[in-house]
Backbone as CSV, one residue per row, in Angstrom:
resi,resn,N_x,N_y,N_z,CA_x,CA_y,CA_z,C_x,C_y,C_z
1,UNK,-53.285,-68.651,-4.246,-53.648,-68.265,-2.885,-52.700,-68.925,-1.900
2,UNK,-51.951,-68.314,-1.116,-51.137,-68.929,-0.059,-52.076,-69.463,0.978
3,UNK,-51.308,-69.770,1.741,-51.783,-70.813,3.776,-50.805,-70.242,4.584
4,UNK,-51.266,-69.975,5.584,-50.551,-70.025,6.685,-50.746,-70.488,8.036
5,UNK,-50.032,-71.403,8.456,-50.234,-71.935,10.243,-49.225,-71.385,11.148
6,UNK,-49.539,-70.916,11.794,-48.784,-70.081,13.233,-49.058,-70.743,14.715
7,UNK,-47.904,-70.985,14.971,-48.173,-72.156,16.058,-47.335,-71.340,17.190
8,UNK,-47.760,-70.679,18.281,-47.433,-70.274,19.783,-47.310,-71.001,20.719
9,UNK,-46.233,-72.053,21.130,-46.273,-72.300,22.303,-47.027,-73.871,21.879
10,UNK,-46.709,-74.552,20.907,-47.431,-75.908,20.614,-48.510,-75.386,20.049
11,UNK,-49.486,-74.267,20.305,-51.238,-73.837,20.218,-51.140,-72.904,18.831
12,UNK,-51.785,-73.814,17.999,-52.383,-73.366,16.735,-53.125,-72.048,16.907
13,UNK,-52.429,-70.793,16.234,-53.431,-69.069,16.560,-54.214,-69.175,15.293
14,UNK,-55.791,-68.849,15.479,-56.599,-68.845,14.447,-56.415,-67.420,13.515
15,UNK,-56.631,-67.554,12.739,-56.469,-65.957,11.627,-57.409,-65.351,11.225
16,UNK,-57.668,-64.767,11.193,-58.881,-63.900,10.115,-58.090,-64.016,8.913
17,UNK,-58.598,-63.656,7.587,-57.897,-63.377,5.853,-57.084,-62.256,6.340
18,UNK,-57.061,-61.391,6.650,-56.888,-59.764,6.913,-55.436,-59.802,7.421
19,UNK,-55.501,-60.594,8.670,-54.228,-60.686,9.703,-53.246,-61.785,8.405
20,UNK,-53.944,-63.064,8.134,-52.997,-63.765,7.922,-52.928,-63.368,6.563
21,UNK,-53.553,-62.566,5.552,-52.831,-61.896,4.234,-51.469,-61.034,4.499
22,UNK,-51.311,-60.131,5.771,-50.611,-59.078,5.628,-49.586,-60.198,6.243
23,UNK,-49.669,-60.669,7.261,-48.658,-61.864,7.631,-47.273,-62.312,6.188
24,UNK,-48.370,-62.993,6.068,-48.115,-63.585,4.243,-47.002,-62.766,3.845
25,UNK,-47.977,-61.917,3.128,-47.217,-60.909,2.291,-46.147,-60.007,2.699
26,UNK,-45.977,-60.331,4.283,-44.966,-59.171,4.711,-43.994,-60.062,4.690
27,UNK,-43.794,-61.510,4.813,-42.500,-62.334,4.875,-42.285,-63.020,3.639
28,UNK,-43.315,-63.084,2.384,-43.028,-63.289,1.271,-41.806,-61.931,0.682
29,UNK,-42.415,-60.826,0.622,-41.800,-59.609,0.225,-40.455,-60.059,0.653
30,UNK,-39.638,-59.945,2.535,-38.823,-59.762,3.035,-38.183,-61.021,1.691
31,UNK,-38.703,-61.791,2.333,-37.954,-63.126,1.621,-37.311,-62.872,0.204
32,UNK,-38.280,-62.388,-0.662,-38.260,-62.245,-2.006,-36.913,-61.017,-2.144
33,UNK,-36.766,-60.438,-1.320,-35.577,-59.111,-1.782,-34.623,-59.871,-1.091
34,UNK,-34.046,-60.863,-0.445,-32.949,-61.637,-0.347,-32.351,-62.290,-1.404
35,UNK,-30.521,-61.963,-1.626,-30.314,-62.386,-2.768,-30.120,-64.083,-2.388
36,UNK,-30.276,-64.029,-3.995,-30.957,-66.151,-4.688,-31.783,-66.246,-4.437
37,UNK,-32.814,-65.833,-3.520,-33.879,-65.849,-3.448,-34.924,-65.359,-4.886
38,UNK,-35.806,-66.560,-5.652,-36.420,-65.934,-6.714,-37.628,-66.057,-6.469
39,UNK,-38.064,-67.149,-6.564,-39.568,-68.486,-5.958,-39.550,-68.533,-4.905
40,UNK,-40.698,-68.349,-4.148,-40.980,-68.791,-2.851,-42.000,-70.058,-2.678
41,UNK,-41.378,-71.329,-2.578,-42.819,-71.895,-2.831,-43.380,-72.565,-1.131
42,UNK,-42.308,-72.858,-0.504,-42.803,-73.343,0.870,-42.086,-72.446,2.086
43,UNK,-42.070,-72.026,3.178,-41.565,-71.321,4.080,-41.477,-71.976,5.380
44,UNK,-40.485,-72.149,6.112,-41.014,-72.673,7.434,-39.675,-71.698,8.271
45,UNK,-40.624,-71.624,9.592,-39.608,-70.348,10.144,-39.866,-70.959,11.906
46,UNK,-38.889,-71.100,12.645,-38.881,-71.409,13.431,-38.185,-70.068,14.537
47,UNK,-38.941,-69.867,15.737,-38.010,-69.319,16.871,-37.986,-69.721,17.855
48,UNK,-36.999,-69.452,18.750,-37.120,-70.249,20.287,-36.518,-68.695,20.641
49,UNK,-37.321,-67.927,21.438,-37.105,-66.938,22.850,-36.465,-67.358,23.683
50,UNK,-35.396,-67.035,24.391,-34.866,-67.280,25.029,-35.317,-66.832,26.467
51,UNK,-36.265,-65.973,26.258,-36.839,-65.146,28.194,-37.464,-66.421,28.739
């Protein structure tokens, strides 16, 4: 079973299973079809917006 924490702006967004499964699984997938990429075991993804 994966985890996920999503942090906006410093503020922790709460999840339902639903939101944060498809979350999950939509950046595991991306991840997983990148080559060397085999195992995914930890993820951390950072952005800074520039607006």
């Amino acid at each position: 079973m994966s985890e996920i924490q999503i942090k906006v702006n410093g503020e922790e967004i709460s999840l339902t299973q639903f939101p944060a499964e498809i979350i999950t699984q939509t950046i595991l997938g991306m991840l997983k079809a990148l080559r060397g990429v085999e195992v995914v075991k930890e993820v951390e993804i950072t952005i800074k917006n520039a607006e």
